[in-house]
C-alpha positions in Angstrom: 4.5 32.5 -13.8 4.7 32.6 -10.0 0.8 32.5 -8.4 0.1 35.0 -5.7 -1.2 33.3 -3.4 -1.7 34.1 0.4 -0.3 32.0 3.3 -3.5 29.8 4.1 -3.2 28.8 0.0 0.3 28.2 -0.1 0.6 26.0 3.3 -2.3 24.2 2.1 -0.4 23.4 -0.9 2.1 21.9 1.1 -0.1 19.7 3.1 -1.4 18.0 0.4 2.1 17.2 -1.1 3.5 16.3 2.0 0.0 14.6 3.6 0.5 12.2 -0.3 1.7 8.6 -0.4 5.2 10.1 -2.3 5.9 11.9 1.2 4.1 10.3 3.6 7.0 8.1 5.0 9.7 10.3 4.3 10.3 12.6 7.3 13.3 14.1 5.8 11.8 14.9 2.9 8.9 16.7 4.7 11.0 18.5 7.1 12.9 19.9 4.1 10.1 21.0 1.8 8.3 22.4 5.1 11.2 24.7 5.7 11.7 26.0 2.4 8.0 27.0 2.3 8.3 28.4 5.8 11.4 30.6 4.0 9.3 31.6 1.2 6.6 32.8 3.2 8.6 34.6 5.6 10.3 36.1 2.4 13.6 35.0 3.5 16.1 32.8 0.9 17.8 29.9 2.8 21.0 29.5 2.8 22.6 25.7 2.6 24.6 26.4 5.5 21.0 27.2 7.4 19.4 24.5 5.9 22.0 21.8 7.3 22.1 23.0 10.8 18.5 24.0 11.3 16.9 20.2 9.0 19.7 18.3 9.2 20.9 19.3 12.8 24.4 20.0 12.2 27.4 21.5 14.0 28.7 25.1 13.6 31.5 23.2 11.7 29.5 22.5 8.8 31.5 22.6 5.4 29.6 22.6 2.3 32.7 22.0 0.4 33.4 18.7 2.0 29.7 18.0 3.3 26.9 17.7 0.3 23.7 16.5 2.3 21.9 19.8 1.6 22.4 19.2 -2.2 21.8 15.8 -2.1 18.9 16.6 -0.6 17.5 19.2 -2.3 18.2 17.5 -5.8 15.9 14.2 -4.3 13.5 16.7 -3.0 12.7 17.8 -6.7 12.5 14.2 -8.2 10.0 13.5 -5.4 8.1 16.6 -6.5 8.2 16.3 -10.0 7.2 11.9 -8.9 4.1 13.5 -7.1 3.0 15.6 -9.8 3.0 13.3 -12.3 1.2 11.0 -9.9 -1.0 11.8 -7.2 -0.7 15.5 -7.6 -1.4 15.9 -11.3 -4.6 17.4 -10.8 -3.1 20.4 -8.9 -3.5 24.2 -10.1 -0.5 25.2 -8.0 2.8 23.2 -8.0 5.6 24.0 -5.4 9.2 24.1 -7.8 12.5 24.4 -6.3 14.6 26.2 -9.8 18.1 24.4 -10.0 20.9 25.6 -8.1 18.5 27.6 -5.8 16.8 26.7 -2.6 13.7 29.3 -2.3 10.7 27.6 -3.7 8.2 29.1 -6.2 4.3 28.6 -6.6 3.5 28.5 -10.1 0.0 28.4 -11.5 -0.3 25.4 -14.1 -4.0 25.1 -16.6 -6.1 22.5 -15.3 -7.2 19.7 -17.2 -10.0 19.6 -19.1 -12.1 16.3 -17.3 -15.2 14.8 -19.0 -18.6 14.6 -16.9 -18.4 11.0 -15.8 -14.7 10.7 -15.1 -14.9 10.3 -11.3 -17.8 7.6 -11.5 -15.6 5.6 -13.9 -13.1 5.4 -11.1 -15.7 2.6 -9.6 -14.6 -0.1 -13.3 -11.4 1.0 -14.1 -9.9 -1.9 -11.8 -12.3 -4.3 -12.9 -11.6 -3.7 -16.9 -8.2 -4.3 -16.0 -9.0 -7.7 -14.2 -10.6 -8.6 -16.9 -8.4 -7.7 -19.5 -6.0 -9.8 -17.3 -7.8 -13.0 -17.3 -8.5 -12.8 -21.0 -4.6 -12.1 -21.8 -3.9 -14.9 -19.1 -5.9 -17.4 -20.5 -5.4 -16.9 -24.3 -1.4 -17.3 -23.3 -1.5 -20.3 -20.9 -3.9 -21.8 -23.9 -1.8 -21.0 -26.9 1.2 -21.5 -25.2 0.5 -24.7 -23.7 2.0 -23.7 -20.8 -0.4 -25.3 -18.0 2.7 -26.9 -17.0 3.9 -23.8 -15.1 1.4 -23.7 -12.9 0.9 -27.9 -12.3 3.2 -27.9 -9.3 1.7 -25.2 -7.8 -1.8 -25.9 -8.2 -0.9 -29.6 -6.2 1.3 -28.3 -3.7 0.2 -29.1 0.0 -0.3 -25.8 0.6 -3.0 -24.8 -2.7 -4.2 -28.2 -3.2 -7.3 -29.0 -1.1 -8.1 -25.1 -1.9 -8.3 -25.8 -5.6 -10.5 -28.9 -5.5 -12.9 -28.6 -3.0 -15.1 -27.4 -5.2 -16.5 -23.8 -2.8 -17.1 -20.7 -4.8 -14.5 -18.7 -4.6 -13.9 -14.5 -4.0 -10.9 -12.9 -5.1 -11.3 -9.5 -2.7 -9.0 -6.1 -3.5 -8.4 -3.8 -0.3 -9.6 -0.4 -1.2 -8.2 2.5 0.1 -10.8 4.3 2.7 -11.2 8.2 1.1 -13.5 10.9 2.3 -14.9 14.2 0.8 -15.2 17.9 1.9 -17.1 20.5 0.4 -19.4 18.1 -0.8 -22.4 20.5 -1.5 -20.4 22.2 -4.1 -18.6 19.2 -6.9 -16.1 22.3 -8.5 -14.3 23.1 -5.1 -14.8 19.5 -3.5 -11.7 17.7 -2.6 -11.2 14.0 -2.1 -8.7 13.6 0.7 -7.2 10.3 2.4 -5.3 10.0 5.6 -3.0 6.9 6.5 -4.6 6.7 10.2 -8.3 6.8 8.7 -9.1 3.3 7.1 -12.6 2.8 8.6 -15.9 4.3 9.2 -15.0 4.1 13.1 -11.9 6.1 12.6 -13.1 8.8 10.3 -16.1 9.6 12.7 -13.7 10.0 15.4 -11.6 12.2 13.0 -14.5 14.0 12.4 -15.4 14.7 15.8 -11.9 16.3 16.1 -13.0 19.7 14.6 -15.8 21.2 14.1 -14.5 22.0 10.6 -15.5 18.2 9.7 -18.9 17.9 10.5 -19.9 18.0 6.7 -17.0 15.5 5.8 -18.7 12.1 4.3 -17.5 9.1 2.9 -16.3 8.6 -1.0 -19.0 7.1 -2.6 -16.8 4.5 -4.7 -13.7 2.7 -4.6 -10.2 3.1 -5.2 -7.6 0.7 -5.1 -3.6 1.3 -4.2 -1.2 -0.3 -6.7 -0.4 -3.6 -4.1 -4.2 -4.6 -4.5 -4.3 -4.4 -8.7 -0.4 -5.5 -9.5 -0.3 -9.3 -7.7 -3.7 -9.8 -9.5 -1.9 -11.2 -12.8 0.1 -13.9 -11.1 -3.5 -14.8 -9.1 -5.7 -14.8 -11.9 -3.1 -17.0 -14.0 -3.1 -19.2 -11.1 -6.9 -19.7 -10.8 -7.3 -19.7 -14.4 -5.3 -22.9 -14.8 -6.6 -24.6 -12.4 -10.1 -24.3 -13.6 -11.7 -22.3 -10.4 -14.4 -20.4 -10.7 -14.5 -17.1 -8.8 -15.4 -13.9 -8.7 -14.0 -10.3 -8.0 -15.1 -7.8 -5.0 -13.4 -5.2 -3.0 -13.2 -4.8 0.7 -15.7 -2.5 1.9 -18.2 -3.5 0.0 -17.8 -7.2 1.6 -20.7 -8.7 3.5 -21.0 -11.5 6.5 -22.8 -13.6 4.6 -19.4 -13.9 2.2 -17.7 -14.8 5.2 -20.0 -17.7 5.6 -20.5 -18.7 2.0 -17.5 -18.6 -0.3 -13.3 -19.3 0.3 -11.5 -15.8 -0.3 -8.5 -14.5 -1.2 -7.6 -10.8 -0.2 -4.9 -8.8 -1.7 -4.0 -5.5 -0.4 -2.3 -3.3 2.4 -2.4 -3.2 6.0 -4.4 0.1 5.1 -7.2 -1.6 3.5 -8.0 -4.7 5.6 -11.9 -3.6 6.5 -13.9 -6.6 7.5 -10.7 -8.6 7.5 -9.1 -6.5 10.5 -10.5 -8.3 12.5 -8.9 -11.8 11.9 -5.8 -10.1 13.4 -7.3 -10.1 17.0 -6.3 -14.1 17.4 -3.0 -13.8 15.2 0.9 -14.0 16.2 1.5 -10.5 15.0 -0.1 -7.4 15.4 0.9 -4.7 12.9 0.9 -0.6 13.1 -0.3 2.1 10.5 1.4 5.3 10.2 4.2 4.4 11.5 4.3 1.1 10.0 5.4 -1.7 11.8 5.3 -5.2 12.8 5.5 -7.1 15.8 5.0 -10.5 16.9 6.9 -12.6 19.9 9.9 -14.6 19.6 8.9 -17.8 21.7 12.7 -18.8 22.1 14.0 -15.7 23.8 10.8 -14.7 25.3 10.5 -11.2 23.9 8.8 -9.0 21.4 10.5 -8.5 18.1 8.8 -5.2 15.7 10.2 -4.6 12.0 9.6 -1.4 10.5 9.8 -0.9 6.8 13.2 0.8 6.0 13.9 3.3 3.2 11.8 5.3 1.0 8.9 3.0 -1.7 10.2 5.6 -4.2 13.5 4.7 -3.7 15.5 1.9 -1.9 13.1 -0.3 0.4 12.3 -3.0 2.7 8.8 -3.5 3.4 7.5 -5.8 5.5 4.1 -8.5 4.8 2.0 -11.3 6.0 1.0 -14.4 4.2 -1.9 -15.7 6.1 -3.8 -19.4 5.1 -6.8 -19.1 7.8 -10.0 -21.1 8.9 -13.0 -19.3 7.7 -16.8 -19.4 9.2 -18.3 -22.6 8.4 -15.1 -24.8 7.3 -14.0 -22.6 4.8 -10.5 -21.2 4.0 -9.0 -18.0 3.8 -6.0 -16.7 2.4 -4.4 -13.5 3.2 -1.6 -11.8 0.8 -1.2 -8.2 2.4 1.7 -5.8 3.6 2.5 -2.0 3.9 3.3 -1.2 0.1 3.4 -2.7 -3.4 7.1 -4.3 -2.8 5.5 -6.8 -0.5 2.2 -7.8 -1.6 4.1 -8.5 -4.7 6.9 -10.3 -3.9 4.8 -12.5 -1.6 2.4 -13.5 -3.9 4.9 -14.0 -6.5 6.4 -16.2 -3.7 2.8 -18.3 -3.2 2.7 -18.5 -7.3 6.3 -20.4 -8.2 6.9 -23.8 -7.7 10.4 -23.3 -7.0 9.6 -20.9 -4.2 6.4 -23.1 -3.2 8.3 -26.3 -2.8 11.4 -24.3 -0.4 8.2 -23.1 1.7 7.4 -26.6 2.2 11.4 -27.7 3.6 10.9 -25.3 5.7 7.3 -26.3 7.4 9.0 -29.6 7.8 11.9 -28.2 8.9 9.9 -26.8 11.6 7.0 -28.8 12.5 7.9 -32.3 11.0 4.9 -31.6 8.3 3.0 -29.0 6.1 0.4 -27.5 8.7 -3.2 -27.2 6.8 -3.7 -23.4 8.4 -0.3 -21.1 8.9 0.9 -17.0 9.0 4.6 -16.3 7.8 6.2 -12.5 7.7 8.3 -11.7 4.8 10.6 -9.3 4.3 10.7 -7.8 1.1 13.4 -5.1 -0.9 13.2 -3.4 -4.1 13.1 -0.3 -5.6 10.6 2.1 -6.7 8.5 -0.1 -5.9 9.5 -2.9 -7.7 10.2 -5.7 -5.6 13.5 -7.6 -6.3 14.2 -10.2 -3.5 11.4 -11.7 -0.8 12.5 -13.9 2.0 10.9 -15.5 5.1 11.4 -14.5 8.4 9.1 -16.2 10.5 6.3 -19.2 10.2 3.5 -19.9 12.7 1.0 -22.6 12.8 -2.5 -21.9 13.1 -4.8 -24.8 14.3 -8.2 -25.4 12.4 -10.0 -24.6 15.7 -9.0 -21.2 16.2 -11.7 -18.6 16.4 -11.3 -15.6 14.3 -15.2 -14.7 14.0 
């Protein structure tokens, strides 16, 4: 049944949802939902013809019987609720539903979930039973399926090789996701939240220092890691696996200086969860943006500044946009970089960095360009898929980085 709430409830509902990884790149859709909550609470129905000129800006001339962007609309709108609550929002005691072939929304009360004591401090080896699970189920198959093979191009390629045999420990790192706490004091009511322009300590304190509301806000305790970070791990841990490297797993912000110094690494993640790597960015050929995301770097041959920005919706349609990186570390040793904006391009790029067939075009084209296979490089990639799911990656542009260059 529909929950009386009061307005501070309900538009707090509607933060959440549209504050959430399903909405937070989808202006539309949170210009639409925000105005059909704004209608409710001012108890007045929308009508389409409202609802086209007022969201969608359009003329006085607007026919619904020849024009169906409101309906269109509308019907996404409920597949990207009904996404978020079986996702992100599943937890939620009130859910905002639009009923079918109306456009005033409802807030209806739904029975929380019974959770066991420990739940949230399981959060912390969830990722790593799953990576482990991984390299068990990856080495049983390359073993009984003899199929080493796969991998032997790879593994020898230029661009893996001295990598693979030089014999340094090795540190496979997953970007976590930075998320903070209110109502701490008080573990019923508290609520974990996570903003795309807070990724680091720095940045939440000056959040924090924004309101006086914040004051108590602290830090979550332990990690959790987006989708991009976890999914590219089977194709890595395959890789490593048949080439008989030792490594080990850690995630970002719980990396230290000293594994700078001491080990060769190999970060997976978003732009979002770079931490301690952020900071090889300050010497590099692009410079990227969070919320919106984009990236920019400058064309050398018609002396200007070129900036992609992911196009579509991740739920739906979409380009993203990544960064392979193969970087000097402290102390001669190597790091390599496989990160973007969403799952679509971590994936496809380290898909890309795992074939042979892919592997061995990457190396025509450093020839192509520099007359050899530079030991230290940086390429974008542009990938597309849907839902997530990344169907085609291609290269856009390829830097060389020199072995001297100082990232630390």
């Amino acid at each position: 049944m529909t929950q009386h709430l009061n307005e501070k409830e309900k538009r707090e509902a509607l933060n959440r949802i549209i504050s959430s990884e399903t909405f937070a790149h989808s202006q539309a859709f949170q210009e639409l939902l925000t105005y059909l909550v704004d209608a409710s609470i001012n108890n007045n129905p929308p009508k389409e013809f409202a609802i086209a000129t007022e969201v969608f800006h359009k003329g006085a001339d607007f026919d619904p019987n020849r024009d169906t962007i409101v309906r269109v609309y509308v019907y996404n709108l409920r597949k990207k609720l009904e996404h978020y609550y079986q996702h992100e929002g599943r937890e939620e005691r009130v859910r905002i539903e639009i009923p079918k072939g109306h456009y005033t929304v409802e807030f209806v009360a739904t029975e929380p979930k019974r959770r066991k004591k420990s739940i949230r401090t399981r959060w912390l080896f969830i990722p790593f039973v799953i990576l482990f699970c991984l390299n068990v189920f990856f080495i049983y198959r390359l073993y009984l399926n003899g199929s080493s093979s796969h991998f032997a191009g790879v593994i020898h390629s230029p661009v893996w090789r001295e990598f693979m045999r030089n014999g340094v420990t090795k540190q496979i790192v997953l970007g976590d996701h930075f998320f903070f706490v209110k109502d701490s004091n008080n573990r019923q009511k508290r609520t974990i939240l996570r903003r795309d322009d807070v990724n680091s300590v720095l940045e939440f304190q000056q959040y924090k220092a924004e309101s006086i509301e914040r004051r108590n806000y602290v830090q979550l305790r332990y990690p959790m890691f987006p989708k991009n970070s976890v999914w590219p791990m089977a194709d890595l841990v395959a890789l490593l696996s048949c080439a008989q490297v030792d490594y080990s797993l850690e995630y970002c912000s719980n990396i230290k200086a000293s594994d700078f110094r001491d080990k060769d690494m190999l970060f997976v993640g978003s732009f979002h969860t770079l931490g301690a790597f952020e900071q090889t960015f300050r010497n590099s050929h692009f410079s990227y943006q969070v919320y919106p995301n984009g990236l920019s770097y400058r064309d050398e041959i018609v002396d200007t500044v070129i900036t992609r920005q992911e196009i579509g919706d991740p739920v739906f349609n979409h380009i993203d946009y990544g960064i392979a990186r193969k970087i000097p570390g402290p102390d001669h040793k190597t790091i390599y970089m496989f990160t973007s904006f969403h799952e679509t391009g971590t994936h496809g790029i380290v898909k890309y960095f795992t074939e042979e067939e892919t592997l061995q075009e990457l190396e025509a084209k450093f020839v192509q360009k520099f007359n050899y296979i530079p030991d230290y490089f940086e390429i974008l990639f542009q990938a597309s898929g849907y839902n997530r799911t990344v169907y085609t990656t291609k290269i856009e542009q390829i830097f060389e980085i020199h072995a001297d260059s100082a990232f630390w």
